[in-house]
C-alpha positions as CSV (number, residue, x, y, z in Angstrom):
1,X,-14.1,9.9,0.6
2,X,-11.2,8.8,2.6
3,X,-8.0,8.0,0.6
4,X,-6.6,5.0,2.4
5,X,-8.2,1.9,4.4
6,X,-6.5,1.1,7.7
7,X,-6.2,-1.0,10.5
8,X,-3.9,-1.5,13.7
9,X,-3.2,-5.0,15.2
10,X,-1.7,-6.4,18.0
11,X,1.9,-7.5,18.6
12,X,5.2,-6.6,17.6
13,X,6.6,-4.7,14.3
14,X,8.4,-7.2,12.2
15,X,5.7,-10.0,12.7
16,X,3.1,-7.6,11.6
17,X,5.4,-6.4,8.6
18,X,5.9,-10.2,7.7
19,X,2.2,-11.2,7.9
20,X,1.6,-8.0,5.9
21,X,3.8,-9.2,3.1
22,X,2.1,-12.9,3.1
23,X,-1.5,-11.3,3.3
24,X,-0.8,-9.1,0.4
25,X,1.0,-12.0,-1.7
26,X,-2.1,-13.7,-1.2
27,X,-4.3,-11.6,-2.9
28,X,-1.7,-11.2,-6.0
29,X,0.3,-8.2,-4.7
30,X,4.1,-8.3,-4.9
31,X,5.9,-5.7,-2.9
32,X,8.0,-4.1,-6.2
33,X,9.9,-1.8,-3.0
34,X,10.4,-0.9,0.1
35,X,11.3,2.0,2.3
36,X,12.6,1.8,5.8
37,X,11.7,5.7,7.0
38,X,13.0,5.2,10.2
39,X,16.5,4.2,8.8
40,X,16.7,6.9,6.1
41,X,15.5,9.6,8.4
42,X,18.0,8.7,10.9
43,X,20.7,8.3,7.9
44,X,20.0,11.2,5.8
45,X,18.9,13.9,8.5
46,X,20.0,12.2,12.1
47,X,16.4,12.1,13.2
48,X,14.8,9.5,15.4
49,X,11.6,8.2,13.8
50,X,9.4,5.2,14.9
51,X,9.3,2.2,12.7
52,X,7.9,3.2,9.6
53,X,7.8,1.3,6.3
54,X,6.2,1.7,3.0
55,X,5.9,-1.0,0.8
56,X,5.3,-0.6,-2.6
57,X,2.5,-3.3,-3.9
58,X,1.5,-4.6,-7.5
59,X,-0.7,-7.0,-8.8
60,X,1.2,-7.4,-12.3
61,X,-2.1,-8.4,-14.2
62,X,-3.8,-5.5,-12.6
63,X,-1.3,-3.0,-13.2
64,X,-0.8,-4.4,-16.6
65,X,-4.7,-3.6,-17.4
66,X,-4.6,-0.2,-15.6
67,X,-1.5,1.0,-18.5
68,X,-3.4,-0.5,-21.1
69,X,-6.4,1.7,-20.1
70,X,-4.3,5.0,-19.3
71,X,-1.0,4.9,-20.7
72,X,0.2,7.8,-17.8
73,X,-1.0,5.7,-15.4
74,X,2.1,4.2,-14.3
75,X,2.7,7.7,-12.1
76,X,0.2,6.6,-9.3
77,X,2.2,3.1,-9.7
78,X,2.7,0.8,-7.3
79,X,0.0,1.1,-4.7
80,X,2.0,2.4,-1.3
81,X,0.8,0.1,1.8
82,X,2.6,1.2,5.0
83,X,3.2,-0.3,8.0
84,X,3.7,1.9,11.6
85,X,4.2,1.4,14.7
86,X,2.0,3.2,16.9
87,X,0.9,3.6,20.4
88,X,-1.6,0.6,20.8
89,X,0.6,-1.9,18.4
90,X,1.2,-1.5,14.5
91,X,-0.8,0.3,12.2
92,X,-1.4,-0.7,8.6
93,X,-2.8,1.1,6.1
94,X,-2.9,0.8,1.8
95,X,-3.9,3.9,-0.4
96,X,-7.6,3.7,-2.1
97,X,-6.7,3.8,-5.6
98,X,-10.0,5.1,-7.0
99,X,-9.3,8.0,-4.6
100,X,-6.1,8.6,-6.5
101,X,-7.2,7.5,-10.2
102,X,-10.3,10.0,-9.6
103,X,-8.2,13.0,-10.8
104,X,-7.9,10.7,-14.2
105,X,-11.0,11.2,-16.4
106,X,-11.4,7.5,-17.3
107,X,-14.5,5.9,-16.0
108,X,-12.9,2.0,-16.9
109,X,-10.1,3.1,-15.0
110,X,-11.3,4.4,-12.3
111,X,-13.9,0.9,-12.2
112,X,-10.5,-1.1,-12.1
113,X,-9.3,0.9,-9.4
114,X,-12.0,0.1,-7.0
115,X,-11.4,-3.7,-8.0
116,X,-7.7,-3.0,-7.2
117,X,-8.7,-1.5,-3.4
118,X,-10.9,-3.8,-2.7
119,X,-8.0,-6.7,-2.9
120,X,-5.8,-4.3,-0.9
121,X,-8.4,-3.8,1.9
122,X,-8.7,-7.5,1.8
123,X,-5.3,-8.4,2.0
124,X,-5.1,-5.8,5.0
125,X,-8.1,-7.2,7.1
126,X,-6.7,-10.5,6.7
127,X,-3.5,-9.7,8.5
C-alpha cells in the first residue's frame, strides 16, 4: 500500500499551486494552513530549497465525523497535500488517509478514511 497519491503536471509553480487550491475547494477541502518550505528553510537554516509547499486540507463535515468516531483523531489532522516543483514541471501529491488511520483499530474509521482519499485523489487528478 502506498501512502500518498500523486501526480506532476505541466506549467509553472504558482498556477499549479492555485489550480490545486480551486481543485481541492471543489471537492469540500479548505486549506486550514500552509507551509512555504523553501522560504523557511532558507530563513531558519540559509538553505536553498526548490519550491515546496504543504497545504494542510479539511473537509469540515468529514473531519467533524472522523472525531466523532475517534476522539484522538485530530493528531493525523488536516490531511497534508504538497505541491513541488520538480524536474518535468510540478508535482502534487495528498497523503492516503486510510494508510495513516490504519495504525487506529477502528474499522468505521478507517471506512471514512478511504471516502476521505478518494475526494483528495479526485480533487488532485482534476488539477
Amino acid at each position: 500500500m502506498t501512502y500518498f497519491h500523486a501526480r506532476t503536471i505541466e506549467g509553472d509553480f504558482e498556477t499549479v499551486l492555485d489550480r490545486t487550491r480551486a481543485s481541492l475547494q471543489e471537492q469540500g477541502f479548505g486549506v486550514l494552513t500552509e507551509i512555504d518550505v523553501q522560504a523557511t528553510l532558507k530563513a531558519k537554516i540559509g538553505e536553498d530549497f526548490r519550491p515546496y509547499r504543504i497545504l494542510g486540507a479539511c473537509n469540515p463535515v468529514m473531519a467533524h465525523e472522523a472525531l466523532k468516531m475517534e476522539p484522538h483523531v485530530g493528531v493525523m489532522l488536516p490531511c497534508n497535500v504538497v505541491v513541488q516543483q520538480v524536474e518535468d514541471g510540478v508535482e502534487v501529491f495528498a497523503v492516503d488517509p486510510a494508510a495513516s488511520m490504519a495504525a487506529i483499530e477502528n474499522t468505521e474509521l478507517l471506512q471514512h478514511a478511504r471516502m476521505v482519499g478518494e475526494r483528495l485523489n479526485a480533487a488532485i487528478d482534476r488539477i
